[in-house]
C-alpha positions, -999 to 999 in steps of 0.1 A, spaced: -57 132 399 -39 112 423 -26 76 411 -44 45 419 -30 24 445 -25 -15 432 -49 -41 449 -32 -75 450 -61 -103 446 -59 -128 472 -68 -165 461 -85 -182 489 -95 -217 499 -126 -233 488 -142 -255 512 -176 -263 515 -184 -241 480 -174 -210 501 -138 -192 499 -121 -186 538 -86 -176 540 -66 -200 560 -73 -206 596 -36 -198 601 -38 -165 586 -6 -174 561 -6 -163 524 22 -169 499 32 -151 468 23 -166 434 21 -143 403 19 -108 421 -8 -129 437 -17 -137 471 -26 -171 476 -38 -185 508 -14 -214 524 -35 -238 546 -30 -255 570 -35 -292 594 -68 -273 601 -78 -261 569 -77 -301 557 -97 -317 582 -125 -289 580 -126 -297 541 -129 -335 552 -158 -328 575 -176 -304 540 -165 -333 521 -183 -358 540 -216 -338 548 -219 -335 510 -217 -371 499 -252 -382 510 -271 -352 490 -243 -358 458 -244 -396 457 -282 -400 463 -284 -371 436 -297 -397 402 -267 -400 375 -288 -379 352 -289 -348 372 -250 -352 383 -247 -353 346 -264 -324 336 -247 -307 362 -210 -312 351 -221 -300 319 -230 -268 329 -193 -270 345 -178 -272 311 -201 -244 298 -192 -223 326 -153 -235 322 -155 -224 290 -168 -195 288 -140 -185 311 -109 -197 285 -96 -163 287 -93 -156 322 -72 -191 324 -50 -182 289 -49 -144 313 -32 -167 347 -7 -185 317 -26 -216 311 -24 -223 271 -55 -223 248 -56 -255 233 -49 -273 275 -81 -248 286 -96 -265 254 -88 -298 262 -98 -297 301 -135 -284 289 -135 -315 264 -120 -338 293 -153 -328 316 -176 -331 290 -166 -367 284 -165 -376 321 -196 -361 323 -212 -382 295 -201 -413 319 -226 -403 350 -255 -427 338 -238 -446 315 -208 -459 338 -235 -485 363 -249 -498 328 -207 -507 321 -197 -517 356 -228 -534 368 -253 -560 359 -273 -592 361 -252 -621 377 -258 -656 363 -269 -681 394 -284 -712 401 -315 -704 414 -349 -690 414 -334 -654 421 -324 -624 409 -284 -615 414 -278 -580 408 -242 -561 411 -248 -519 412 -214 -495 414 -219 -471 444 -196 -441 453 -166 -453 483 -171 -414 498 -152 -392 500 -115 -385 479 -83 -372 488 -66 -359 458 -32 -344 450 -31 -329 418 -4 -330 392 16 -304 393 17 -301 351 -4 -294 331 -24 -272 355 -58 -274 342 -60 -304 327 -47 -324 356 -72 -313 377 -98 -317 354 -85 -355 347 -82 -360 382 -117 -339 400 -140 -351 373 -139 -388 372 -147 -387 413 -170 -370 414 -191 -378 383 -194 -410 405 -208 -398 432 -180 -393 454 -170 -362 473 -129 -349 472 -111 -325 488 -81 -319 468 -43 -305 473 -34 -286 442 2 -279 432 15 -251 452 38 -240 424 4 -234 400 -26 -230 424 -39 -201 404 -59 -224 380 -71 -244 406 -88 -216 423 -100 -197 394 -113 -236 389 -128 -228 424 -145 -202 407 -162 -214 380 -175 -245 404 -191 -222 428 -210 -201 400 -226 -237 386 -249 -257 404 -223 -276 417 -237 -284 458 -211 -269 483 -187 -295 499 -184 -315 466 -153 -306 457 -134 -284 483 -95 -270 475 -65 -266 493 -37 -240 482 -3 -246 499 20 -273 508 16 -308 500 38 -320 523 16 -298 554 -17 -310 543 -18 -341 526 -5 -367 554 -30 -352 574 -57 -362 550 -42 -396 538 -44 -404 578 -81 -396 579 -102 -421 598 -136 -402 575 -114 -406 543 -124 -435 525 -97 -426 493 -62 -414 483 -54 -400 450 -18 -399 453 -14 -389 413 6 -356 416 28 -368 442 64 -370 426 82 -380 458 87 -418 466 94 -412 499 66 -390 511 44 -413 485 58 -444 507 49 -424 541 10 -419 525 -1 -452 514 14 -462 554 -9 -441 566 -34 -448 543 -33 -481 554 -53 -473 588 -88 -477 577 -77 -495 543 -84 -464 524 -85 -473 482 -54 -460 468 -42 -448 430 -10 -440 431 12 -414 421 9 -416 385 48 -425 363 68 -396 351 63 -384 320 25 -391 322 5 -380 291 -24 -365 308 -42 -357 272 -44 -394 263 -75 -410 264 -84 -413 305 -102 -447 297 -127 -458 329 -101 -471 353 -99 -440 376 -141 -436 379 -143 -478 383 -115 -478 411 -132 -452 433 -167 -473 431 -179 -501 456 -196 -529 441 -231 -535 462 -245 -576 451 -282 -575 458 -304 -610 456 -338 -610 451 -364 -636 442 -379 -642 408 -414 -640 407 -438 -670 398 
């Protein structure tokens, strides 16, 4: 019997919940693996799935987002040992299911937090409700894997927000088997869309978008290039977190500040009845 010639997987894309290779036809080698490296054109086509998702995600009620991430962590679970398989360790694939089921327990209890009834002088009504700002740009931390992205996908979009995210080029294995497990759940396509490859190729590109309303700049560990993408940020006044301090302990408790800073605050009057 003759031996078996070795098929190298090839990790592709995921843009708009489907998986193209790279417009640019490049790969790189990651773990015997080949892992698609995208390009200028690869990130604005994930804008443009990005942004024809965020109607149907953010007018989606916070119940049914909710019951949506958990079947994420379900999924994500039941997948542990494909991830301990790619090097990620147990207890971090344990902690990045936990991480989305505690996000996910956020999607209708976050406007009861974050909005309310505004005291005025008046026969009226003043109500403040949190809305989604559209759609993310994220670069994830390079370490841990899983968990970064987890702490870093999850809390935009449990809010209603879509993101197109630039994974760590030196781990993007997790990120796509991430990619995975998105596109087998009821996730809609577009809401989160991933980008294998260079930072440095893709992410000015998105942080200059004029139909990016958000930059993410936590796994970005150059001040320079960090500098260089808040400038360019600046153009339509995207909302900015950035680049989060070294040493970061991504398993302590997130608290709401990353879900309340990609929100809008919308103030609505309306008169009391008699």
């Amino acid at each position: 019997m003759s031996e078996r010639v070795a098929v190298r997987k090839t990790y592709k894309l995921f843009i708009g919940g489907k998986f193209p290779r790279s417009e640019s036809g490049r790969s790189y080698l990651v773990q015997d693996a080949n892992v698609s490296l995208a390009s200028r054109k690869d990130a604005r086509d994930a804008v443009l799935a990005a942004r024809a998702a965020v109607k149907g995600w953010a007018g989606a009620t916070a119940y049914n987002r909710g019951q949506i991430l958990y079947r994420v962590a379900e999924m994500l679970e039941g997948r542990r040992e494909q991830f301990v398989a790619l090097g990620v360790p147990g207890d971090e694939v344990d902690a990045a299911v936990d991480r989305w089921v505690w996000y996910a327990g956020w999607s209708d209890k976050l406007p009861q937090v974050y909005g309310g009834a505004n005291p005025v002088a008046g026969p009226y009504f003043n109500l403040s409700a949190p809305e989604p700002t559209g759609v993310v740009a994220v670069v994830a931390p390079e370490s841990p894997a899983l968990l970064g992205l987890v702490s870093v996908i999850a809390p935009a979009i449990v809010t209603g927000n879509t993101v197109v995210v630039a994974t760590s080029p030196t781990q993007p294995l997790a990120a796509v088997t991430l990619a995975e497990v998105l596109a087998t759940s009821d996730l809609p396509g577009g809401v989160v869309n991933l980008l294998t490859g260079k930072i440095t190729e893709t992410v000015p590109t998105l942080a200059a978008h004029m139909d990016v309303n958000a930059l993410d700049l936590s796994g970005v560990t150059d001040a320079e290039l960090a500098a260089e993408l808040e400038v360019k940020a600046a153009q339509n006044l995207k909302r900015v977190l950035r680049p989060a301090p070294a040493g970061h302990d991504w398993t302590a408790d997130p608290g709401i500040t990353r879900m309340t800073t990609l929100l809008e605050t919308k103030t609505v009057w309306h008169p009391k009845g008699v």
